[in-house]
LUMKOL-593163 format. One record per residue (C-alpha): residue in one letter; x, y, z. Coordinates in steps of 0.1 Angstrom, whole numbers, padded with zeros to 4 digits, always signed. Layout:
residues N
aXYZ...
END
This chain:
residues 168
x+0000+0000+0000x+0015+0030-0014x+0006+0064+0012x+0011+0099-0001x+0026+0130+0026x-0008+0140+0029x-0030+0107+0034x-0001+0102+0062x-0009+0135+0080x-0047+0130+0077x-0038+0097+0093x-0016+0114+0120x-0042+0145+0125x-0071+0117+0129x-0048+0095+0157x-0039+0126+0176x-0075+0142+0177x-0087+0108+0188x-0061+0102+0215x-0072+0142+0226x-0106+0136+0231x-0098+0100+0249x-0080+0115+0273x-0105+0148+0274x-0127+0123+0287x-0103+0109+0312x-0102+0142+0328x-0135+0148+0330x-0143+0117+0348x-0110+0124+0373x-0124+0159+0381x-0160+0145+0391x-0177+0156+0418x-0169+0116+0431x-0136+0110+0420x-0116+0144+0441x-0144+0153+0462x-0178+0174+0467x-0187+0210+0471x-0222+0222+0484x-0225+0259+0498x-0240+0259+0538x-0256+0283+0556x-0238+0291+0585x-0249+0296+0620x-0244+0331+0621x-0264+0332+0585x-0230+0337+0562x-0221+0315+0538x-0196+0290+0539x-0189+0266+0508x-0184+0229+0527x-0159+0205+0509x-0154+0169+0517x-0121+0159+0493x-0116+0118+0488x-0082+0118+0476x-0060+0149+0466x-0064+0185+0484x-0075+0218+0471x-0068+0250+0485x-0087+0279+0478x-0126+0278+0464x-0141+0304+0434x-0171+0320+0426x-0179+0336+0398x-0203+0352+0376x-0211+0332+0349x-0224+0357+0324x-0203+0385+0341x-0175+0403+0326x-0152+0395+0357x-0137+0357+0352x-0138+0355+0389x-0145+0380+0419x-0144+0356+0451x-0116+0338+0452x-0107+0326+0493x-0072+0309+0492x-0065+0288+0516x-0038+0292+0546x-0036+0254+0547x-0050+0227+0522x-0084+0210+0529x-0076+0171+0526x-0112+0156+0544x-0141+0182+0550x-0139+0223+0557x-0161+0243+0557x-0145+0279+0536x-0160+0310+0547x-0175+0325+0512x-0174+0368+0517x-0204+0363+0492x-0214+0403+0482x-0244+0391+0456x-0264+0429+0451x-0301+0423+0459x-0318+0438+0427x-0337+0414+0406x-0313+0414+0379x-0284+0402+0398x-0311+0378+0419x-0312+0365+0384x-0274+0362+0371x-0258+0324+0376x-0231+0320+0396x-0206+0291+0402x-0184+0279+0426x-0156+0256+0428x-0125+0246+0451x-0088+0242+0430x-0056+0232+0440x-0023+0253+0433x-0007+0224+0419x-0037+0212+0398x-0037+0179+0411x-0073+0187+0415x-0104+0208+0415x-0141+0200+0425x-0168+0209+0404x-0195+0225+0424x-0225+0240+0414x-0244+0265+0394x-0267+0292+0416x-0285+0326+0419x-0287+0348+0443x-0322+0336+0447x-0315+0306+0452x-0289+0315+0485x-0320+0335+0500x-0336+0309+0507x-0309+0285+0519x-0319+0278+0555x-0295+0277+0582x-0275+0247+0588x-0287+0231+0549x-0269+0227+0523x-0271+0238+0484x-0258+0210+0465x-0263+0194+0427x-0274+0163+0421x-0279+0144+0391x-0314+0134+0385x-0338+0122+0356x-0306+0127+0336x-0302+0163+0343x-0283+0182+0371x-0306+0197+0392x-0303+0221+0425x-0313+0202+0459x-0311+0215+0496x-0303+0187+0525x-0298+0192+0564x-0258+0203+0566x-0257+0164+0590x-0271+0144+0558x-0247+0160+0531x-0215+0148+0553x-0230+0115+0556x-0238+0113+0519x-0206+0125+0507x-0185+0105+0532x-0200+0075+0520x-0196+0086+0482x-0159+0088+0491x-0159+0054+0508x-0168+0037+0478
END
């Protein structure tokens, strides 16, 4: 079989984009709210907000939240005197303005490591959705009926849940 410079990088181009998008997938499923570790956002005692991260394996140390259709990339960003390794809870100095329109704009948060051995993929919210949060319960996603959806759960059921995710 005779190949031409051409059919050879076509064949090279096809490899190396397949090999990308096997390992694109790899890293998705490593960075899975299972695999590293889970992020849910609690309602403090004092009624501030504090995300609460239980990590499996790795470490992170600081958590983000940003505005997802804002023009800052990030404008809460807490690092971390000393790396969370099992479950903290990470003061958030959330300042969300209360007009409808920002009640409105998505947010997201999610905890990272320096080294970028790992990050946690948290969770999509408004600030509507942190008005309501209760004291001592969690907002958390949760995959359900194929979609990922927003849930609340008492602060002691979230730590049971997501040490027995990390058991497994």
């Amino acid at each position: 079989m005779r190949f031409t410079i051409a059919s050879m990088m076509l064949r090279r181009a096809a490899f190396v984009t397949a090999v990308a998008a096997g390992c694109g997938l790899g890293l998705s499923a490593c960075t899975a709210p299972s695999s590293h570790g889970t992020l849910g956002i609690l309602r403090a005692d004092d009624g501030g907000l504090h995300a609460i991260v239980q990590m499996c394996s790795f470490h992170i140390n600081g958590v983000t939240v940003r505005d997802v259709d804002g023009p800052d990339e990030y404008f809460n960003r807490v690092t971390l005197d000393n790396a969370v390794t099992d479950l903290d809870r990470v003061p958030l100095p959330l300042d969300l303005e209360e007009t409808s329109a920002a009640s409105q704009a998505s947010y997201e948060v999610f905890a990272w490591s320096e080294d970028s051995s790992a990050n946690v993929e948290g969770l999509q919210f408004t600030a509507a959705d942190l008005e309501t949060l209760e004291v001592g319960e969690v907002l958390t996603g949760v995959f359900r009926d194929e979609a990922w959806i927003l849930d609340r759960q008492p602060e002691d059921e979230f730590v049971d849940l997501v040490k027995e995710s990390c058991a497994e």
